[in-house]
N, CA and C atoms as a LAMMPS dump frame, in Angstrom:
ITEM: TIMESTEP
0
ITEM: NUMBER OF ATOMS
303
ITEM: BOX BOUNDS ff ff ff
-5.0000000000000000e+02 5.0000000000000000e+02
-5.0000000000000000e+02 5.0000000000000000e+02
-5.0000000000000000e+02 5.0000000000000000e+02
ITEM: ATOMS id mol type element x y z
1 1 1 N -191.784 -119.756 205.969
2 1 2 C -191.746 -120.798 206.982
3 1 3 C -190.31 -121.22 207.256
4 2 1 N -189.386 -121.428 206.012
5 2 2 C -188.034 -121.713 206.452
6 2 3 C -187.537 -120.814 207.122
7 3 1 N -187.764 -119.357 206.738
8 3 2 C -186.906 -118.234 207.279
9 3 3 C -186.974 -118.55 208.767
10 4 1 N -188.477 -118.762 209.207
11 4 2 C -188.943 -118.789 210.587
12 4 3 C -188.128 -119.643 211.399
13 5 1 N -188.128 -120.983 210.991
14 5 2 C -187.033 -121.854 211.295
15 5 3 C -185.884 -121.823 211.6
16 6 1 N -185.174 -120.948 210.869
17 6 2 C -183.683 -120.696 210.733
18 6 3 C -183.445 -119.561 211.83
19 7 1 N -184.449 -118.741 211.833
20 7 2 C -183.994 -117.804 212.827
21 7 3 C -184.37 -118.312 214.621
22 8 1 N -185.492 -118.75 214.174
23 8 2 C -185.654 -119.721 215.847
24 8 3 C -184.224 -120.508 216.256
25 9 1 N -184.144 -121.244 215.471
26 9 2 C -183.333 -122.007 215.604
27 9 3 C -181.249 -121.399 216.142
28 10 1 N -181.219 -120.458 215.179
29 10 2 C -180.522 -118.937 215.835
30 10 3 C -180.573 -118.733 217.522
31 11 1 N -181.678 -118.55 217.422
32 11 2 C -181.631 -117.706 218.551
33 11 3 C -181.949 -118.375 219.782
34 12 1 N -182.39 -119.599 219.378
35 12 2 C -182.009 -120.703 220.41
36 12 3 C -180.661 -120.937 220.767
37 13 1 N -180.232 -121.326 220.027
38 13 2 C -178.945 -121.569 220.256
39 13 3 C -177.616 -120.491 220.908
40 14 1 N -177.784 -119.087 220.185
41 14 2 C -177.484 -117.723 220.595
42 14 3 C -177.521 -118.124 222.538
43 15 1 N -178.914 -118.088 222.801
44 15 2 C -179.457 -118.06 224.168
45 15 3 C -178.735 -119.29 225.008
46 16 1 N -178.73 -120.296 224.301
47 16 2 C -178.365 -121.666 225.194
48 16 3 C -176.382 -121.094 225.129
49 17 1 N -175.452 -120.744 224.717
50 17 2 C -174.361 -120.42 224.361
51 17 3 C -173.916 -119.372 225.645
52 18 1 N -175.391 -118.107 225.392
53 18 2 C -175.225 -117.3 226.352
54 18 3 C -175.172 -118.02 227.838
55 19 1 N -176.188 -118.553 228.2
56 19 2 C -175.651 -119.4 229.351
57 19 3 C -174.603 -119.548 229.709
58 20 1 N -174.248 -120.375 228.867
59 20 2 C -172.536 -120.894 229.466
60 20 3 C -171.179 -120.35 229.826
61 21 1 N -171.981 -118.82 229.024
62 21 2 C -170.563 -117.954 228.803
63 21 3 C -170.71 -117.077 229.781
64 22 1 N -171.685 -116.863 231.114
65 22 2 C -171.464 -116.15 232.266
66 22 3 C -170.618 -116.572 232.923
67 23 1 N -169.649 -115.14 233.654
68 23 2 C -169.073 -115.348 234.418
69 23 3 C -169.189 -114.835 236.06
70 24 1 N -169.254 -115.593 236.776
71 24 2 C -169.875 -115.103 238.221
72 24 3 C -169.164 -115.125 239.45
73 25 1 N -168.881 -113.995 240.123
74 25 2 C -168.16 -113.815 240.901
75 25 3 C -168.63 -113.477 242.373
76 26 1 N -168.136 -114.419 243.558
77 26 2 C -168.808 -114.21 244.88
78 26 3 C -168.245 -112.879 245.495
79 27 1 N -169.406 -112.108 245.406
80 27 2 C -169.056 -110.685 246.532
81 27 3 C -169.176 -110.177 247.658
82 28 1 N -169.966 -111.494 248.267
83 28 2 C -170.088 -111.249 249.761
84 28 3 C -170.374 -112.811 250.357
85 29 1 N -169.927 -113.342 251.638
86 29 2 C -169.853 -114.704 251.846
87 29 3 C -171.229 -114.644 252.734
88 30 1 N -172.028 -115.644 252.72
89 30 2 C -173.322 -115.658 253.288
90 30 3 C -173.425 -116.451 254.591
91 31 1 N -174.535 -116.385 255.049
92 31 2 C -174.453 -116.816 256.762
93 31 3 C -175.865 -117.663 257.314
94 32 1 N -175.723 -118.174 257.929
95 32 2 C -177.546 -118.733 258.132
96 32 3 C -177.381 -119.676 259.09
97 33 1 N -177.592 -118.684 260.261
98 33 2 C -177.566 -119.575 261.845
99 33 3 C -179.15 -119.273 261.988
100 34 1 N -179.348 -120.858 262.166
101 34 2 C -181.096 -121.202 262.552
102 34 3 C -181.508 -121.373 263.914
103 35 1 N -182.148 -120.743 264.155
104 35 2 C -182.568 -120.568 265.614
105 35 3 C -183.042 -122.36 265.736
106 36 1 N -182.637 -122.532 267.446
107 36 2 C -183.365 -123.617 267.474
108 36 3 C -184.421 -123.529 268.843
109 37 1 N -185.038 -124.346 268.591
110 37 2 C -186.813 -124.284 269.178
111 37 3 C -187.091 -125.887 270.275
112 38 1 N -187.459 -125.155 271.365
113 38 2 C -187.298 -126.388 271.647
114 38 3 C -188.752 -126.23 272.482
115 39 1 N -189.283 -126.152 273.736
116 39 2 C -190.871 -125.529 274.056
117 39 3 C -190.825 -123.703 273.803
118 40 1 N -190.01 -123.566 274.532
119 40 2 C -190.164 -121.995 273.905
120 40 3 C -188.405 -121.352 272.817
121 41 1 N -188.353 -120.581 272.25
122 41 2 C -186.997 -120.48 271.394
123 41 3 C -185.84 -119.895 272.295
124 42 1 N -184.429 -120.584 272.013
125 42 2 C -183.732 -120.488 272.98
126 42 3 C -182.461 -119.313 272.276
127 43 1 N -182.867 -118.845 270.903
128 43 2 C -181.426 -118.51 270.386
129 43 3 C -182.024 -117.51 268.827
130 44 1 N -181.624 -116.189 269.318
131 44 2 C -182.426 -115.485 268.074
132 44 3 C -181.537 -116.029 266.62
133 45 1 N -182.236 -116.28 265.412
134 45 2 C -181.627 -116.486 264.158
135 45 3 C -180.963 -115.478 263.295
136 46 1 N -180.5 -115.798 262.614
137 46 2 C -179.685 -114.352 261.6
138 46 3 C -179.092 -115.202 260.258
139 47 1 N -179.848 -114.46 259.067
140 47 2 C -179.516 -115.198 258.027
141 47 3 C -179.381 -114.202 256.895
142 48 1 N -178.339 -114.412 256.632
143 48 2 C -177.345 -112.881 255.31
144 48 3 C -177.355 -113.843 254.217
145 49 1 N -177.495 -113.857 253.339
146 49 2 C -177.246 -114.565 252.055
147 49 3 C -176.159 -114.06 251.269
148 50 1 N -175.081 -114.887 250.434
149 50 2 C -174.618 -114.323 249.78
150 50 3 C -174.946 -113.313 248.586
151 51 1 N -174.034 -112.393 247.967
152 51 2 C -174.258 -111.795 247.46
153 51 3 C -173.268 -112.041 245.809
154 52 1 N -173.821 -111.994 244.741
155 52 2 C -173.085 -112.613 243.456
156 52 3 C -173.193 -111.293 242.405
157 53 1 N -171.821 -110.992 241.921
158 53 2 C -171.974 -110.221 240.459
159 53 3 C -172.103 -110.87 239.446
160 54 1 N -172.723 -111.123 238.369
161 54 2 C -172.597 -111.51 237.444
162 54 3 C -172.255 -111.014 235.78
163 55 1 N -171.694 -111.353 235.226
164 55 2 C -171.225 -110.587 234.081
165 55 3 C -171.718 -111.992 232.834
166 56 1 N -172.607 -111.256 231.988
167 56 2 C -173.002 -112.17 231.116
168 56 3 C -172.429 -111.788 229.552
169 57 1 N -172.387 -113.071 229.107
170 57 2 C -171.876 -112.117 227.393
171 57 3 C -172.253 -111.209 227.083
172 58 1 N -171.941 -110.961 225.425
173 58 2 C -172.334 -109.99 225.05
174 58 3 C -172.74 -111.138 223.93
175 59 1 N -174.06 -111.009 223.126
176 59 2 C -174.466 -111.702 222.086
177 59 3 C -175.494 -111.084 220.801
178 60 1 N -174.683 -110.84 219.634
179 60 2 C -175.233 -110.33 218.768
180 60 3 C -175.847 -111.337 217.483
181 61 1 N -176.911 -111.174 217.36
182 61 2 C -177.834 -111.92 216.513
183 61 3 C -177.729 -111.114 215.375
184 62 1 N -177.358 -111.248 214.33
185 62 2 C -177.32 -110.89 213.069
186 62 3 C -177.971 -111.407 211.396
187 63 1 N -178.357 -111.04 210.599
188 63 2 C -178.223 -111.951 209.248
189 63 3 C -177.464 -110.999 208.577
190 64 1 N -177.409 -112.37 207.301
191 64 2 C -176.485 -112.134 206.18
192 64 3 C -176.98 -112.414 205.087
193 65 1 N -176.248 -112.369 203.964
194 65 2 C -177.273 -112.953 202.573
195 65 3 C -175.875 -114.23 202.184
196 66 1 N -176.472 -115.148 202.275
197 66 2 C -175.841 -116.176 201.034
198 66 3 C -176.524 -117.293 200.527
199 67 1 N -175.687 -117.27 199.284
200 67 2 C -175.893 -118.174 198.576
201 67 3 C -175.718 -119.754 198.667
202 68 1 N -176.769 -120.591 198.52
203 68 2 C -176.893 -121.86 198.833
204 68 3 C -177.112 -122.547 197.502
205 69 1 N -177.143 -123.807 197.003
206 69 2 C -177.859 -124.693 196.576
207 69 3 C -179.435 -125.206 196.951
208 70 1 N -180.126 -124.721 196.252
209 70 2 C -181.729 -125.182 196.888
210 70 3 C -182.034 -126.218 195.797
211 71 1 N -182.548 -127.204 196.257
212 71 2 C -183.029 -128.425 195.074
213 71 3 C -184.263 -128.056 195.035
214 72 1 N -184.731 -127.767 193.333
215 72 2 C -185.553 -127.446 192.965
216 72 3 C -186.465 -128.868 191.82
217 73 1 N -187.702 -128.7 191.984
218 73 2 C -188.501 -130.095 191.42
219 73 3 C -187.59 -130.522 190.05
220 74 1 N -187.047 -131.71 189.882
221 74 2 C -186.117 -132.083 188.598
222 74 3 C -185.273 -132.615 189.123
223 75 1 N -184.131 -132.436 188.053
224 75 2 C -182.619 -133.204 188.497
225 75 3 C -181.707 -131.921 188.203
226 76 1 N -181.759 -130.804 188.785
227 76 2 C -180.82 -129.884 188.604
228 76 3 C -181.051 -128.537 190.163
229 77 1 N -180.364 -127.89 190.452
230 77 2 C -180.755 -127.025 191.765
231 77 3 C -179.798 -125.099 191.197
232 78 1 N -180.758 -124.758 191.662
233 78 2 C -180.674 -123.311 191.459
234 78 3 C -180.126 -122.546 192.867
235 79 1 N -179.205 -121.503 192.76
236 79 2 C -178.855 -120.715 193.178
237 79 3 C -179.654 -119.778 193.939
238 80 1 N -179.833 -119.37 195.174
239 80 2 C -180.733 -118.432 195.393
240 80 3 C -179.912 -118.033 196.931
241 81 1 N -180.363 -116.348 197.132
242 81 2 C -179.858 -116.027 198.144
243 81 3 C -181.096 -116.074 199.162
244 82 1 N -180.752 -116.474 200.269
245 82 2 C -180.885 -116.486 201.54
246 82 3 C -180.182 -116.003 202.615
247 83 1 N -181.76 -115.253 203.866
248 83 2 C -181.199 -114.422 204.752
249 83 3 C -180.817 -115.474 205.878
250 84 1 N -179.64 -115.782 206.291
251 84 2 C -179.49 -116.789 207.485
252 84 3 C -178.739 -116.383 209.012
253 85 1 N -179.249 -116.44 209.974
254 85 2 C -178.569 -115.963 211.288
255 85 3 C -176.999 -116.034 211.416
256 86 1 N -176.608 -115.035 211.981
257 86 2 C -175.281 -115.018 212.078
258 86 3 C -174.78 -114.392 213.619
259 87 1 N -174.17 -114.999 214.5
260 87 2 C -173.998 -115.069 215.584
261 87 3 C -172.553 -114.874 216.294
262 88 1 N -172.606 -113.818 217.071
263 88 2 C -171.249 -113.257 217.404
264 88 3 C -171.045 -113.388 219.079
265 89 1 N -170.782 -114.25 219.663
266 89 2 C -170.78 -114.617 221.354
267 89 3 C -169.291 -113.752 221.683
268 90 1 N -169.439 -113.088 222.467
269 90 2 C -168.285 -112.315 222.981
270 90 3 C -168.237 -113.055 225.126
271 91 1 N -167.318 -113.851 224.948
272 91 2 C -167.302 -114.786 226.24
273 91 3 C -167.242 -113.522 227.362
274 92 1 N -167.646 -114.311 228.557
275 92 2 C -167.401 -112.607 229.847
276 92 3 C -166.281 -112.58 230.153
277 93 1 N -165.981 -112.872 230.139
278 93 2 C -163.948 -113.218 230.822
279 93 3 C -163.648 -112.153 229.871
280 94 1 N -163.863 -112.264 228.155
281 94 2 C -162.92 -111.313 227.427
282 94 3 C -163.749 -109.751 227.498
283 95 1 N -165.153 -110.058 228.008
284 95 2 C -165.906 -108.445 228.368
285 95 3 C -165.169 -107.753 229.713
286 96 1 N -165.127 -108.804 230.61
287 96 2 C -164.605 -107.992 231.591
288 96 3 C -163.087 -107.369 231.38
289 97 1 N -162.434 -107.958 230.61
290 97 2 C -161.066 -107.84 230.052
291 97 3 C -161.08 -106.164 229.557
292 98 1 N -162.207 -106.34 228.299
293 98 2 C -162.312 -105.303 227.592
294 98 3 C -162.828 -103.774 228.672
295 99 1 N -163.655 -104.479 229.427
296 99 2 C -164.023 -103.171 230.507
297 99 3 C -163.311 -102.727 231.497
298 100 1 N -162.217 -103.731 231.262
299 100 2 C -160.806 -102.684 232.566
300 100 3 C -160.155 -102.073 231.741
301 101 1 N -159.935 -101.963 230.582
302 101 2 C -158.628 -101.349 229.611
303 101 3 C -159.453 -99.611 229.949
């Protein structure tokens, strides 16, 4: 049940991180002349939308093993290894960097 926790909790966070770290670039400027209508239509419409690249991180979800303090029933706590998420956000700015070299 903890494991479950720890890794949700991972990969929530992983995901919410990824968000932030897109980088988005306008590749085409968009247009949207609306016809107007008045008894019959006086003016044909034309509507281009922009167009966007986007470059999103790169995000690697990992575990590891370490060692913690776990309090165990008493007045003393034992050593034990645990598998815990480990998280590597590579921002887009430094991907796109890396993909022009």
């Amino acid at each position: 049940m903890r494991k479950a926790a720890i890794v949700i909790a991972g990969l929530v966070s992983a995901a919410s991180i990824a968000l932030v770290g897109c980088d988005v670039r306008k590749t085409e400027e968009g247009n949207v002349s609306v016809p107007k209508y008045e008894v019959s239509k006086t003016q044909e419409g034309d509507v281009t939308l922009p167009k966007y690249d986007v470059t999103t991180p790169d995000v690697n979800v990992t575990t590891q093993k370490k060692e913690v303090d776990v309090p165990k029933v008493g007045v003393y706590t034992e050593k034990e290894t645990l598998t815990v998420p480990k998280v590597e956000v590579t921002p887009a700015d430094e991907k796109v960097a890396q993909q022009k070299k």
